[in-house]
C-alpha positions in Angstrom: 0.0 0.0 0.0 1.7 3.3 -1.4 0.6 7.1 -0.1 1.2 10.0 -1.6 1.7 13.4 1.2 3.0 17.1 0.5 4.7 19.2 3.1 3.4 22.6 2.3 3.6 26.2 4.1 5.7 29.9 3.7 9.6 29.5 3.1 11.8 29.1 6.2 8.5 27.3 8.4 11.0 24.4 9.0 8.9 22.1 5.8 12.7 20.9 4.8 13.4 19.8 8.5 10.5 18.0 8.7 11.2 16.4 5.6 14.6 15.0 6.6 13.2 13.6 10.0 10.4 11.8 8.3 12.4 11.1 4.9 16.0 10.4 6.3 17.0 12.4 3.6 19.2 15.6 3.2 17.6 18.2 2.3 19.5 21.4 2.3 18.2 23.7 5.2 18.9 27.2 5.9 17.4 30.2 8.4 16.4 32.2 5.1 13.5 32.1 2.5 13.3 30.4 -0.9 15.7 27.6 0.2 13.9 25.0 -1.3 13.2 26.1 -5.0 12.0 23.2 -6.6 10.0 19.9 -5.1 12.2 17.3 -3.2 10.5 13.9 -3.0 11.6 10.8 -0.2 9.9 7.9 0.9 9.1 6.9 5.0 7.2 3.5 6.4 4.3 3.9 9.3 3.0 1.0 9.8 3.7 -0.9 6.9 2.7 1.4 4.6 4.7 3.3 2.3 4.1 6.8 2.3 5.7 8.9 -0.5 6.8 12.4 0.5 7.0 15.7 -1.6 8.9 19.0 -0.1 7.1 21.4 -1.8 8.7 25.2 -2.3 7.7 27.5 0.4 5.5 30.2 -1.1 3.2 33.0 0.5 0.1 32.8 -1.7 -1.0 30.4 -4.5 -1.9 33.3 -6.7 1.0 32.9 -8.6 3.8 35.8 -8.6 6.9 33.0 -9.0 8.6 29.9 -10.4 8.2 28.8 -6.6 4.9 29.1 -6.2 3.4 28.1 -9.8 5.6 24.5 -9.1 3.5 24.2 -5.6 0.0 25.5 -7.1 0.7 23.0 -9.8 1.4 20.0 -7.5 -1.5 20.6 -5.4 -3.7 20.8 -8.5 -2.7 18.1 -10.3 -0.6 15.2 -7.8 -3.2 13.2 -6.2 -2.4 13.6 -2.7 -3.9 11.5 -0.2 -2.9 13.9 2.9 -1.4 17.5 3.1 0.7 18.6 5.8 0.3 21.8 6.4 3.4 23.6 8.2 3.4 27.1 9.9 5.3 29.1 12.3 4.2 29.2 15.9 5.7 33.1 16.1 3.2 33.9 13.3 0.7 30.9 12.4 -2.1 33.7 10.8 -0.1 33.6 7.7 0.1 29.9 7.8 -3.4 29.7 8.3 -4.1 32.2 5.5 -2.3 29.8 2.8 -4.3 27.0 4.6 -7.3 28.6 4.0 -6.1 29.2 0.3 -5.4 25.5 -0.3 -9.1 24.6 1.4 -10.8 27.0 -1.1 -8.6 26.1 -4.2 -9.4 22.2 -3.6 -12.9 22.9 -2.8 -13.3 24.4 -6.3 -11.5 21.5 -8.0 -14.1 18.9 -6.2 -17.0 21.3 -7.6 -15.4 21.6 -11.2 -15.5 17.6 -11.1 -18.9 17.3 -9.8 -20.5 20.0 -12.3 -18.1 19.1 -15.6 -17.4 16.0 -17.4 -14.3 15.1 -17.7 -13.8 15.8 -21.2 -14.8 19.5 -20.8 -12.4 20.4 -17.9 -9.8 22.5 -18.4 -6.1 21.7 -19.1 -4.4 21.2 -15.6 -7.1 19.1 -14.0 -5.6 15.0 -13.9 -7.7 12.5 -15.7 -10.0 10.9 -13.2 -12.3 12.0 -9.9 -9.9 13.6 -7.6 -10.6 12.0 -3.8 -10.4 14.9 -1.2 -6.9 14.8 0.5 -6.9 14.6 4.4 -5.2 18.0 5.6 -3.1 18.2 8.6 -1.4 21.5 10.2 1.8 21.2 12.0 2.7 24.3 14.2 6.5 24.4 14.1 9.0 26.5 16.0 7.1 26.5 19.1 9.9 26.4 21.3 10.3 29.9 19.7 7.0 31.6 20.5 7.5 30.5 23.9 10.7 32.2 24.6 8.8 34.9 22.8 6.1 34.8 25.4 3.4 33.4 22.8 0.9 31.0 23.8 -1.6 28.9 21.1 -4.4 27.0 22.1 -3.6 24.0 20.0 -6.9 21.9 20.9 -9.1 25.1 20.7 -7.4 25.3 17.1 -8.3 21.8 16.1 -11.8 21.7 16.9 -12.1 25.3 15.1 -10.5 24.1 12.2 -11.7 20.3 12.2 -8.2 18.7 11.3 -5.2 17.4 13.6 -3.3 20.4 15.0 0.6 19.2 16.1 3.0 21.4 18.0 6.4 21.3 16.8 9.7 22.1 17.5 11.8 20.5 14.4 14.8 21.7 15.1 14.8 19.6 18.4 13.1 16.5 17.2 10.1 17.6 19.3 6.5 16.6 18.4 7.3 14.7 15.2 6.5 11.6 17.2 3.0 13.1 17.7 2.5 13.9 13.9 3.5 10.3 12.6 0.7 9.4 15.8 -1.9 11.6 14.6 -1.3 10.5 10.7 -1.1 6.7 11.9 -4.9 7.5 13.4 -6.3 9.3 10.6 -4.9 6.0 8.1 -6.6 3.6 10.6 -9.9 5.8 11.0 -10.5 6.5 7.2 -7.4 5.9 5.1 -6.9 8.5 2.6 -10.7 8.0 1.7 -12.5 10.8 4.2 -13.7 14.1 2.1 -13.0 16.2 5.3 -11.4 19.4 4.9 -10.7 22.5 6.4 -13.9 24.5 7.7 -13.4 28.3 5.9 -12.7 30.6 8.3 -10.7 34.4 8.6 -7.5 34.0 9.3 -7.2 37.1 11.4 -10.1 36.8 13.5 -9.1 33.1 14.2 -5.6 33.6 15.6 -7.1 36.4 17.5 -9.0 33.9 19.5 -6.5 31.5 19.8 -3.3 33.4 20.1 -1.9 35.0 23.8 1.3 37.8 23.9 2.2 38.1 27.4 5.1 40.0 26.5 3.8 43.4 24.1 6.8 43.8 22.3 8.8 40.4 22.1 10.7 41.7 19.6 12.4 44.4 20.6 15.8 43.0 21.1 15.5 41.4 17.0 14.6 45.1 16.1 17.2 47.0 17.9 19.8 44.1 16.3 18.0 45.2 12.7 18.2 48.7 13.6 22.4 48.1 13.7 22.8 45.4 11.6 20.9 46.8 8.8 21.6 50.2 9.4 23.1 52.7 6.1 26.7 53.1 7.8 26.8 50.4 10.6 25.6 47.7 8.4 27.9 47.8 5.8 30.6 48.2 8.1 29.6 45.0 9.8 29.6 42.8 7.1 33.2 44.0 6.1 33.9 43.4 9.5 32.9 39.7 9.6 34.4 38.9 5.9 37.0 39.9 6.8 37.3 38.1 10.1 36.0 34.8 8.0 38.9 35.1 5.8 41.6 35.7 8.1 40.3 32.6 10.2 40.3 30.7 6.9 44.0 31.4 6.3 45.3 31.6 9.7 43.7 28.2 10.6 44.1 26.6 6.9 48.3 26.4 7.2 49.5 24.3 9.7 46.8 21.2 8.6 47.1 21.8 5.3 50.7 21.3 5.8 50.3 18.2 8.2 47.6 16.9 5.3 50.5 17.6 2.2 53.2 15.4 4.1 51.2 12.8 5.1 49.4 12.3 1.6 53.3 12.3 0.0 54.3 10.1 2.2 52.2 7.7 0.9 53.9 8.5 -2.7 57.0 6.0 -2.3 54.7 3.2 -0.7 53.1 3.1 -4.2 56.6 3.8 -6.2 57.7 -0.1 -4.5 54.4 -1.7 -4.8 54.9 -0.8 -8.3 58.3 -2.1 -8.8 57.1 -5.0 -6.7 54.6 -6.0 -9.4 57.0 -4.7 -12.3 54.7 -2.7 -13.9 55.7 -0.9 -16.8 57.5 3.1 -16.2 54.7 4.8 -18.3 51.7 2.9 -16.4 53.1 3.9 -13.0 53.7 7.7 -14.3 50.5 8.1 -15.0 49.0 6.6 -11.7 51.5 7.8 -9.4 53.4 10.3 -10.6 50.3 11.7 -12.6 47.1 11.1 -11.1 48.0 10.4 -7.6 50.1 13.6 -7.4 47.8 16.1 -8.6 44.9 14.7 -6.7 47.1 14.4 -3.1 48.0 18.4 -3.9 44.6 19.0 -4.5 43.3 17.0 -1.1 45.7 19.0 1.0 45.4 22.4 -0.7 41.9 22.8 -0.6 40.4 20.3 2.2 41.8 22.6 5.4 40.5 25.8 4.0 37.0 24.5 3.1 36.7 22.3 6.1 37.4 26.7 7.7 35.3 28.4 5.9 32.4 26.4 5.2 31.0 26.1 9.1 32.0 29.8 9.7 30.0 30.8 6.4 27.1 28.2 7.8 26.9 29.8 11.1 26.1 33.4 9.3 23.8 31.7 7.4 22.2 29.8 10.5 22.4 32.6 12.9 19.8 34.8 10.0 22.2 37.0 9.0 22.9 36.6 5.0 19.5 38.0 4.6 20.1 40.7 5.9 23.4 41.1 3.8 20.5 41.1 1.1 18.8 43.5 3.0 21.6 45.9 3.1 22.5 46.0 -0.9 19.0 45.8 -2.5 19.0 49.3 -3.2 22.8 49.1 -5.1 21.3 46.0 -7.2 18.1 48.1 -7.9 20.2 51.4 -9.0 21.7 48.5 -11.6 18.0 47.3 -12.4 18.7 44.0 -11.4 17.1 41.8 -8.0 18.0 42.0 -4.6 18.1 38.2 -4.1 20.8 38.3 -6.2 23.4 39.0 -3.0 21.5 35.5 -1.6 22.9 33.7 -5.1 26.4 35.8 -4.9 26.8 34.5 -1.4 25.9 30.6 -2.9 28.3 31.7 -5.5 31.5 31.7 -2.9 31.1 28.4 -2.2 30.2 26.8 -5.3 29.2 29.0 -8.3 27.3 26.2 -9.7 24.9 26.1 -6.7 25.0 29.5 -6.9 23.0 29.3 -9.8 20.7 26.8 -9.1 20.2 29.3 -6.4 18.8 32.1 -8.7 16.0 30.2 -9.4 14.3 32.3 -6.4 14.5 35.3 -8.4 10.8 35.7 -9.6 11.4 37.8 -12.7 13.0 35.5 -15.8 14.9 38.9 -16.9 16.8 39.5 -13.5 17.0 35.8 -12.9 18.9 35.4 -16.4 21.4 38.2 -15.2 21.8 36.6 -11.8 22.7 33.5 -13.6 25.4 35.4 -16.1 27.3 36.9 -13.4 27.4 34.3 -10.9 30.8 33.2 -11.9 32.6 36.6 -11.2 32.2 35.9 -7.8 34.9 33.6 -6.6 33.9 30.1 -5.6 35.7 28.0 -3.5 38.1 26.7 -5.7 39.6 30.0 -6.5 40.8 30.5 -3.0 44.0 28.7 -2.8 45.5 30.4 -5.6 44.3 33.7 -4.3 45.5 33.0 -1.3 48.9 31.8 -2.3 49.3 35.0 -4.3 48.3 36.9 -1.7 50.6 35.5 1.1 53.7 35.0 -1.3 53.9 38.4 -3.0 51.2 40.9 -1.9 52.2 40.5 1.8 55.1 38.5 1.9 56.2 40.3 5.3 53.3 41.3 6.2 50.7 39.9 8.7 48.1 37.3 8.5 45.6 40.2 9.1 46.6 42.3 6.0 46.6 39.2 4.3 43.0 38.6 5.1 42.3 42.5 4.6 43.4 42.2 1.0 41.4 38.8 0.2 38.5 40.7 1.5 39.4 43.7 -1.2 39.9 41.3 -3.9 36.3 39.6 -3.0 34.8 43.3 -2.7 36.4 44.1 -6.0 34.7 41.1 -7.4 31.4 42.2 -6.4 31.8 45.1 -7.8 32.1 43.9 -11.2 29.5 42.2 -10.7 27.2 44.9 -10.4 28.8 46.9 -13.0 28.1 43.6 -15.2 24.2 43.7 -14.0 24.0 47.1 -14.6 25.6 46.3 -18.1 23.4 43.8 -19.1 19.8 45.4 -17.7 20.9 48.2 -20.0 21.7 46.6 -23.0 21.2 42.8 -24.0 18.8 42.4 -21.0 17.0 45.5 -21.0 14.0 46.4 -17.8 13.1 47.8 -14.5 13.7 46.4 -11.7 11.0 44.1 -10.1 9.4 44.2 -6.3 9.4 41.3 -4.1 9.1 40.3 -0.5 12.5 40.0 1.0 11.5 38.3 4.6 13.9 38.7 7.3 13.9 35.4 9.7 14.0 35.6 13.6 17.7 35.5 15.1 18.3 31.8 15.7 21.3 30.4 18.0 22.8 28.1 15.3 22.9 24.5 15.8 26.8 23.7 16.1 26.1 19.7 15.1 23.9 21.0 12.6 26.1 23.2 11.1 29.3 20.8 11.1 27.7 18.2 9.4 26.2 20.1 7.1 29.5 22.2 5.7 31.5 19.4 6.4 29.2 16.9 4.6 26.8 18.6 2.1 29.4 21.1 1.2 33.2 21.0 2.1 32.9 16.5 0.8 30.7 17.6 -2.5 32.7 20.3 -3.2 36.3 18.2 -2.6 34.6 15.6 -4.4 33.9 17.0 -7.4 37.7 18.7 -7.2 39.3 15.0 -7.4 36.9 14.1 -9.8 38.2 16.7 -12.2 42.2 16.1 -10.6 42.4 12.6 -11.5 41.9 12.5 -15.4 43.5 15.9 -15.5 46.7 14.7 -13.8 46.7 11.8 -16.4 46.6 14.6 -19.4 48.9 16.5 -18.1 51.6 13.8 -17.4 50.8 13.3 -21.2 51.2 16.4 -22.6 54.6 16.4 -20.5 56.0 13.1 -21.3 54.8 13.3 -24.9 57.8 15.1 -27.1 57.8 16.4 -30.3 61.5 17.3 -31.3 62.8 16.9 -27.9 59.6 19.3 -26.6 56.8 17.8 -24.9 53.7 18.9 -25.9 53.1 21.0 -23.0 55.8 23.6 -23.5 54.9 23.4 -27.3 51.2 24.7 -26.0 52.4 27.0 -23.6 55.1 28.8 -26.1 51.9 28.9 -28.8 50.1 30.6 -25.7 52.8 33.1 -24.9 52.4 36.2 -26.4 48.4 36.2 -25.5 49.8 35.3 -21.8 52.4 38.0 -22.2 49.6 40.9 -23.3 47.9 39.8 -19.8 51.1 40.3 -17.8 50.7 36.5 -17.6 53.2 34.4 -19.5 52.2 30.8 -21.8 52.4 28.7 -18.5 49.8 30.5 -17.2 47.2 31.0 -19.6 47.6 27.2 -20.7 46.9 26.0 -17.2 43.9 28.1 -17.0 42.5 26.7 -20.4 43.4 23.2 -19.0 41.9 23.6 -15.8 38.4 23.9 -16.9 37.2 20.8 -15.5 38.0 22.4 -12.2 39.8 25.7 -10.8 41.6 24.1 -7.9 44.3 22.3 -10.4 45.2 25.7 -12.1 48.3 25.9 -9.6 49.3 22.1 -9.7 49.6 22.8 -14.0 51.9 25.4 -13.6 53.9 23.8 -11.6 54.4 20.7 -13.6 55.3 22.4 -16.6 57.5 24.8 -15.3 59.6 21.8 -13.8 59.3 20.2 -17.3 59.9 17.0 -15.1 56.9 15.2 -16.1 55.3 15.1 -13.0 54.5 17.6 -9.7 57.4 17.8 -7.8 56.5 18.5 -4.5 56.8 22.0 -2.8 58.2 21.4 1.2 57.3 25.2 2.0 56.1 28.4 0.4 59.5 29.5 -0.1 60.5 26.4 -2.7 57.1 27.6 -3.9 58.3 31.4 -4.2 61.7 30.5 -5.6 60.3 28.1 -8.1 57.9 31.2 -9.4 60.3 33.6 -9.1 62.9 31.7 -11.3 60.2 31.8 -14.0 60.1 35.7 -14.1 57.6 36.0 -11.5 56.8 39.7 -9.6 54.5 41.1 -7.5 52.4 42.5 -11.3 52.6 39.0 -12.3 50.8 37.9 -9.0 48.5 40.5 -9.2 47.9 39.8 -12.7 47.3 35.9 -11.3 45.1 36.9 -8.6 42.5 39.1 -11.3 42.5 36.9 -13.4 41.7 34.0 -10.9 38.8 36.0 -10.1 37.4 36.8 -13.7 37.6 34.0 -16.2 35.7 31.7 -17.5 33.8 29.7 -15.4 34.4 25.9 -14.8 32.8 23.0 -17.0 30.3 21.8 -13.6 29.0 25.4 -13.6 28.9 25.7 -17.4 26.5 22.4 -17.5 24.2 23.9 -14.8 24.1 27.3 -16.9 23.1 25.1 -19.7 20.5 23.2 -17.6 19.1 26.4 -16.1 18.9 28.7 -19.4 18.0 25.7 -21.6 20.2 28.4 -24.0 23.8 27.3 -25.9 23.9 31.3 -26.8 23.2 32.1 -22.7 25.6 29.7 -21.7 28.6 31.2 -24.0 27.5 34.5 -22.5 28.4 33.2 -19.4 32.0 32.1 -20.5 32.9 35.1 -22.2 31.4 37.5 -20.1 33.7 36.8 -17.2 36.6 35.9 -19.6 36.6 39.6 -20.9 36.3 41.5 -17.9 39.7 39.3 -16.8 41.2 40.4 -19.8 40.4 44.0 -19.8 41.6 44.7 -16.7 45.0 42.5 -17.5 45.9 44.5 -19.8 44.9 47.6 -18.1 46.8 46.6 -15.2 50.4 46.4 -17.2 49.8 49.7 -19.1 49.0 50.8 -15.6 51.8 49.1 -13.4 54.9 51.4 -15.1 53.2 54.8 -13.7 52.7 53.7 -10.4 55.2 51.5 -9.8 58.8 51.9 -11.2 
């Protein structure tokens, strides 16, 4: 026996929580709206009977205004759901109940189209077949919240006013979702997914006004006087400056010593292979490729790039958890506006630093197709994760080579300002030419302050972000260490192919203040950004494999013997930030725009601002610096 159930309510009710404690599965969770942007099915057992789950997107009205909200109208038209859990936040359960009463009234007016119509002359939408009424159940989540907020709901007053189960919740804490698999396990054994009873219609307002107590008058006073800083025209933009900066310089302070531990013990490995191979006498090109190839590239990629994520990720997810990133929104919707583009667009940007091709997936909660399309193109200018490294290597090894691990951090956070600034410039660009329009309204909720769940938020970076995003890194390492080790040990003349590439590349990687090295590993790196570094290395060593790099100052001499300086670096650093972006991110552009002409916007868009200011950066350099 097979049932069908939909979690439904506003974005940021805890639906997604509730969907992983029933589900097992992991669906990502966050303290801000429009999380969950498309439907998210999983499957649970009660009793011995199977109930299929859907996690609907959270929306605030089924008259539809977005993508969000026409995929949830659409599902509750059309899916034939046998029960609908209703979820809604104890702190403000009339606008739950107002989309409750929505859902009653739309389903009520499906039944009468059936009853009046035959089938053949319904309109398109309706599923073949009499629909049976679902059972509807409301779940009142967050209640540990409303009671530190001195609210007080009269759950049983609520159910026999509204006619359906009414469970208290607390998600977060596992609390009450024993009582709503209870209450579901009594409605299957009373009627089964049979029963016609619905919602009675009621007003919303006058409703929670009988069954909702404030014994505190203004419970939010301290949230407000937070918003009043936080958001404020100078202190808000000041704070977040303040804390990217601090979330960099705890990323690169932390990141060196592991990383360093991680590097040596991953090498060490190296010669345990080398025998083993010799053991089995396997041929010198075979265990080149494995060992000297793929395994090298992929143990500098592990040890580059694991410390830093396994930084910055949490501290990123406890801004996120805490409610803060919205209000980064907050605080730049009127500079995205001035450029005719979407506020939500910081939300994406912020996806972006982590991973730019969840970043946008992300824009799908931009309501308008025009500014959603721009969100999507300029995504990539903001650096994702696998940029870092070689930011921060340039950073560290010429930029502040003497210099402390605070100015360090100081100018990673200038770089990262500087690539939000192009981005803007680039939406501003693109609303006024290609992608021409005025800037949309929408409803930018700000969620309730929230202590953030430290488990929570380790397993959550550490798993769903800091493994996925290493993951896909090795991935792209492996069968790039194997080209590479090709194009090295594969000669032409006496030259391997790889310096034959980089010296055709040379004069374009000269006009950039770059050199052939450079620009080669970039075009080879497009699988992933984090082996950009590894490629350089390689060739420059015209060894035929990654020699490894005790400390950063084999790794400065090694650059500097090349014709490295401080321009170069900078040169490294801008260009690191604005190129094209990499294939996983091209592939979602694809998925997202449907568009071949969209997606090569996207590559070249970033790939010329890099360019520009390259070039403007060595006609530059001599005046300034002599």
């Amino acid at each position: 026996m097979n049932r069908h159930i939909a979690l439904v309510g506003n974005p940021n009710v805890g639906k997604s929580t509730i969907f992983n404690a029933l589900t097992g599965l992991r669906q990502k969770t966050a303290n801000w709206a429009g999380v969950t942007v498309s439907s998210a099915s999983g499957a649970f057992f009660l009793k011995g009977i199977r109930f299929t789950a859907d996690d609907l997107p959270g929306i605030y009205s089924l008259n539809v205004r977005s993508a969000e909200e026409a995929v949830t109208r659409e599902a509750l038209l059309t899916e034939p759901y046998d029960y609908l859990l209703f979820i809604c936040d104890a702190t403000c359960i009339e606008r739950g109940l107002a989309l409750l009463a929505q859902a009653a009234e739309l389903l009520g007016r499906r039944e009468a189209a059936f009853s009046s119509v035959s089938e053949a002359a319904l309109s398109p939408g309706f599923p073949a077949g009499s629909p049976r009424a679902p059972q509807f159940l409301l779940c009142v989540n967050l209640c540990d919240e409303a009671e530190r907020k001195g609210i007080s709901i009269d759950f049983s007053g609520l159910e026999e006013e509204l006619g359906i189960p009414v469970i208290p919740a607390s998600a977060r804490k596992k609390h009450g979702l024993d009582l709503l698999l209870a209450r579901l396990s009594q409605l299957e054994d009373a009627s089964g997914a049979s029963a016609e009873k619905a919602p009675k219609f009621f007003i919303p307002g006058e409703l929670a006004a009988r069954r909702v107590r404030y014994s505190t008058q203004n419970y939010r006073k301290r949230e407000e006087r937070l918003d009043r800083f936080l958001t404020g025209r100078i202190t808000g933009g000041l704070t977040m400056l303040l804390l990217l900066t601090a979330v960099f310089w705890l990323t690169m302070t932390g990141a060196n010593y592991p990383s360093a531990l991680l590097y040596d013990w991953l090498f060490s490995f190296e010669e345990i292979l080398s025998r083993a191979a010799e053991t089995l006498h396997a041929p010198w090109w075979l265990s080149g490729v494995l060992i000297d190839g793929v395994y090298r590239v992929t143990a500098w990629i592990v040890s580059v790039m694991l410390p830093p994520m396994a930084i910055f990720f949490p501290l990123f997810t406890l801004l996120e958890d805490s409610g803060y990133l919205p209000r980064v929104a907050f605080n730049m919707d009127s500079a995205f506006k001035k450029c005719r583009a979407c506020g939500k667009q910081c939300l994406t940007m912020a996806m972006g630093l982590g991973c730019n091709a969840a970043g946008v997936t992300g824009c799908r909660i931009i309501d308008s197709p025009r500014e959603r399309l721009i969100a999507i193109l300029t995504n990539s200018l903001v650096p994702c994760n696998g940029r870092f490294p070689l930011l921060t290597a340039m950073i560290s090894l010429f930029m502040a080579r003497r210099a402390g691990s605070l100015f360090s951090a100081l100018l990673l956070t200038g770089f990262i300002l500087l690539s939000f600034g192009m981005s803007f410039f680039a939406s501003w660009l693109l609303s006024h030419t290609v992608l021409k329009g005025v800037p949309s309204f929408f409803t930018l909720e700000l969620p309730p302050y929230r202590r953030p769940q430290a488990g929570k938020v380790l397993v959550r970076s550490l798993l769903d972000r800091t493994i996925f995003v290493l993951g896909r890194a090795v991935t792209a390492a492996a069968p790039a260490g194997l080209l590479i080790w090709l194009l090295a040990n594969i000669t032409i003349g006496g030259t391997s192919l790889l310096s034959l590439l980089a010296g055709f590349l040379d004069p374009a990687g000269r006009l950039l203040g770059l050199d052939g090295v450079i620009l080669m590993a970039f075009l080879l790196g497009f699988p992933a950004n984090e082996i950009v570094l590894p490629i350089i290395l390689m060739a420059y060593l015209e060894t035929g494999t990654l020699v490894s790099m005790e400390d950063s100052a084999s790794l400065y001499s090694l650059l500097t013997a090349h014709g490295w300086t401080v321009k170069t670096a900078v040169c490294m650093a801008v260009f690191s930030l604005f190129h094209w972006p990499c294939a996983t991110t091209c592939l979602t552009i694809k998925k997202e725009t449907g568009s071949l002409k969209w997606t090569a916007v996207s590559i070249l868009l970033p790939a010329a601002a890099g360019c520009i200011l390259c070039m403007m950066i060595c006609v530059g350099w001599p005046l300034f610096f002599h």
